[in-house]
Structures are given as structure tokens and as C-alpha cells.
C-alpha positions as CSV (number, residue, x, y, z in Angstrom):
1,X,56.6,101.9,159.4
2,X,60.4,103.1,158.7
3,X,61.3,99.4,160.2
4,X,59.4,97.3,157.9
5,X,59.9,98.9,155.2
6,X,64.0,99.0,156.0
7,X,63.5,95.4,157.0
8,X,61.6,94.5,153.5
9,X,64.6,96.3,151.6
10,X,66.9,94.1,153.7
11,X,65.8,91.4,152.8
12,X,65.0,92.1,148.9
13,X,69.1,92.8,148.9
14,X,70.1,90.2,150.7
15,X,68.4,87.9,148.2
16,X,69.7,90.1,145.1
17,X,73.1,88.9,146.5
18,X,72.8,85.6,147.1
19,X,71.2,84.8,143.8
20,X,73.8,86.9,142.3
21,X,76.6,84.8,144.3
22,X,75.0,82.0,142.5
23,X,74.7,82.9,139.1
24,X,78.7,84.0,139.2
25,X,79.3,80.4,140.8
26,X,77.6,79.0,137.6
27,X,79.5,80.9,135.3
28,X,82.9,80.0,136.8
29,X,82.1,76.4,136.4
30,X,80.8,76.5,132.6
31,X,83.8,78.6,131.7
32,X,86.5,76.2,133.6
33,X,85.3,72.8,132.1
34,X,87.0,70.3,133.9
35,X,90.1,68.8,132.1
36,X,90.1,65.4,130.7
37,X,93.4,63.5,130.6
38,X,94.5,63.8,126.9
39,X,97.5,61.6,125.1
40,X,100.8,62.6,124.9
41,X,101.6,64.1,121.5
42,X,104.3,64.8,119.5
43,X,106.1,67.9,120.4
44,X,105.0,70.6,117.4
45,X,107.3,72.5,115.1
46,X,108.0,76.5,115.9
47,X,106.0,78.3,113.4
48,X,108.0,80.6,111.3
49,X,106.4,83.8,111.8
50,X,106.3,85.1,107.7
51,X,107.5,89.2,107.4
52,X,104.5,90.9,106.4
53,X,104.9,94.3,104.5
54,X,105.6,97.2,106.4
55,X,102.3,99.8,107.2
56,X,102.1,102.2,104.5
57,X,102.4,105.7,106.3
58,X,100.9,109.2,104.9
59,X,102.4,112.8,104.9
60,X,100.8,116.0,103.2
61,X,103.3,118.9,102.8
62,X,105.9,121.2,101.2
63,X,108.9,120.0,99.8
64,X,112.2,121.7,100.8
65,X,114.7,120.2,98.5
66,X,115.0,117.6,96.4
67,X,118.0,115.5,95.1
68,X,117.1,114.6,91.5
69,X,120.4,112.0,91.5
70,X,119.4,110.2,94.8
71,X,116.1,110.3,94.2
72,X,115.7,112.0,98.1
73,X,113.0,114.6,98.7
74,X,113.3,116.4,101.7
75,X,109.5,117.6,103.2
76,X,108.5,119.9,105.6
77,X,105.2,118.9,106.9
78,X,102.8,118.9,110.4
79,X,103.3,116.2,112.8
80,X,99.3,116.1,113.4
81,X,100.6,114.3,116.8
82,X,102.6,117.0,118.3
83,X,101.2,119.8,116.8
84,X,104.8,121.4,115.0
85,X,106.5,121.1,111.8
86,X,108.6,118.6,111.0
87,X,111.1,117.6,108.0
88,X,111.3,113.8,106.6
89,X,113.9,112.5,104.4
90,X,111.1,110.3,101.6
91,X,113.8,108.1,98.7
92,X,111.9,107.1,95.3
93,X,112.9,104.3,94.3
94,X,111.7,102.1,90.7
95,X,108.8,100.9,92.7
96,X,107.3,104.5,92.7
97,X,104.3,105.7,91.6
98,X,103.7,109.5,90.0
99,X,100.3,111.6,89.5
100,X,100.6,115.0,88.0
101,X,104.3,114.4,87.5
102,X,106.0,111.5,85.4
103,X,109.3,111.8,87.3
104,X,111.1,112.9,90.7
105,X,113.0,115.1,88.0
106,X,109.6,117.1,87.9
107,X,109.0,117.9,91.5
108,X,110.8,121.2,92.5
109,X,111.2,123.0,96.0
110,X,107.9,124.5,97.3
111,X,105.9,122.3,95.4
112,X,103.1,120.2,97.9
113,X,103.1,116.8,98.0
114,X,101.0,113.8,99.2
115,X,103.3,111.5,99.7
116,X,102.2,107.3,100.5
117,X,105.5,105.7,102.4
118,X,106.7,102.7,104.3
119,X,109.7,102.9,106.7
120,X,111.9,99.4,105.8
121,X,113.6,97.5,108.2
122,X,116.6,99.5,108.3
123,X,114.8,103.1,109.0
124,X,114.8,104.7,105.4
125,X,111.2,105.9,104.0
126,X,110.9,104.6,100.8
127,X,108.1,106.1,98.5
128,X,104.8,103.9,97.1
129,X,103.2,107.0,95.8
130,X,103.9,110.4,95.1
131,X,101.2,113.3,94.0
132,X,102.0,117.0,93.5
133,X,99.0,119.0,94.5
134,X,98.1,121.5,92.3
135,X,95.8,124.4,93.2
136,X,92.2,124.1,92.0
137,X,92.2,127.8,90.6
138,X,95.9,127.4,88.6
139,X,95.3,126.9,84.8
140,X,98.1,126.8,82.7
141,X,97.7,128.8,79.6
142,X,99.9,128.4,77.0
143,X,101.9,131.8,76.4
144,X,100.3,133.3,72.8
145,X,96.9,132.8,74.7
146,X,98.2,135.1,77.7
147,X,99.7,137.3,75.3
148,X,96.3,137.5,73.2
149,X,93.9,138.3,76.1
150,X,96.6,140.9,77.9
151,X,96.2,142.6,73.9
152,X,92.3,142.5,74.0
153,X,92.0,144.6,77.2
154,X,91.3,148.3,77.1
155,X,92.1,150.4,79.7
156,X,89.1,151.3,82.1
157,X,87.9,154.7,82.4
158,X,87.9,156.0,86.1
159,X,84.9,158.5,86.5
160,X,86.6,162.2,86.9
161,X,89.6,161.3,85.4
162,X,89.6,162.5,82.0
């Protein structure tokens, strides 16, 4: 019984490979057409290969001083790559856009900053866009309302202390 039924199987994968061996013979053949003789053309022009714009890069973090003058922010921010913290050199330029600041003159040290680059041909990071983060919880209160509220409050009582 072992011997037919090893025989059988033989036979069942002998045929799986020969049909197999066909069907890849097939394929060859419909993917390597054979070549007609063409006519001799005229030899064609190099293409000019037109500079596209530079891949606009990202960074999220804390700036570390700033050069009002130059325009030139220096950033301390996580290379998400390597896992460690890294400094950048980012240059505004007239080109830059602003959100929560109208200026570079605005940003100061410690503020964070998302921060929407290119790197140009000759290495320097050139700003597209540049938003200060502000934390969600920070309101800015003009200083008569601070000084009204801090008026309004009473001092507590603390129970046995009287």
C-alpha cells in the first residue's frame, strides 16, 4: 500500500513540474517578444534634467539662541533617527512664514518651535515656516486683570488655626 501510494504522489509531482516547466517557458516567450528590425533614427537630444525644489524637512524643538541680525536660530531638538539631541543652525530669510509671532525679532531662547526647512544646494537650512508653540493652559492676562483677581481673594481659614 506505502508503494502505490508513494508511486501515485510521484507521479502527481512529477507532472506538477513539468506543467510548471511549461507555463514558465510560456512566460519567457510572451515577455521577450522577438525584435523586429527597426529604421535607423536620428540620434536624440540629452534631456536637461530641470532642478526640482529641494524636500521640505521638519524639526520640533527648543531654541537655544537666536541672532535677530542674521536672522539664525540655533535649535536643540531629537534626532527621532538616533535617538539623541541634536542642535541645527535654521536662517529666515524674506521668504519666511510666521504663526504666533510676526517676526524672528519675537522668538526668544527657550521658546519651542516647529520649524518647516529645506537644506539648499550649498548646505544652509533655510526656513519656509516657522511656529512658536504655545502651551494650551498659558493665557495671557493683561496686568490690571491679575492685579484685580490677586485683590478679590481672601485668605482661607485653616480649621484649628484661629
Amino acid at each position: 500500500m506505502k508503494i502505490k501510494m508513494s508511486l501515485v504522489l510521484g507521479i502527481i509531482f512529477s507532472l506538477l513540474l513539468i506543467t510548471t516547466g511549461i507555463v514558465f517557458s510560456e512566460e519567457q516567450t510572451q515577455q521577450n517578444p522577438p525584435t523586429q528590425p527597426t529604421q535607423p533614427t536620428q540620434p536624440t537630444q540629452p534631456t536637461q534634467e530641470i532642478p526640482s525644489e529641494p524636500e521640505t524637512q521638519w524639526i520640533w524643538g527648543e531654541v537655544v539662541s537666536i541672532d535677530a541680525a542674521t536672522k539664525n536660530i540655533l535649535v536643540k531638538y531629537l534626532d527621532y533617527e538616533t535617538d539623541t539631541e541634536k542642535e541645527i543652525n535654521i536662517n529666515a530669510d524674506d521668504k519666511t512664514t510666521y504663526e504666533n509671532v510676526k517676526s524672528v525679532d519675537e522668538i526668544k531662547p527657550q521658546d519651542t518651535l516647529s520649524i518647516d526647512y529645506i537644506i539648499s544646494l550649498d548646505g544652509r537650512n533655510t526656513a519656509k515656516n516657522i511656529s512658536v508653540e504655545k502651551p494650551e493652559g498659558a493665557q495671557t492676562l493683561p496686568e490690571e486683570t491679575i492685579k484685580e483677581e490677586t485683590i478679590k481673594e481672601e485668605p482661607k481659614a485653616v480649621p484649628g488655626l484661629e
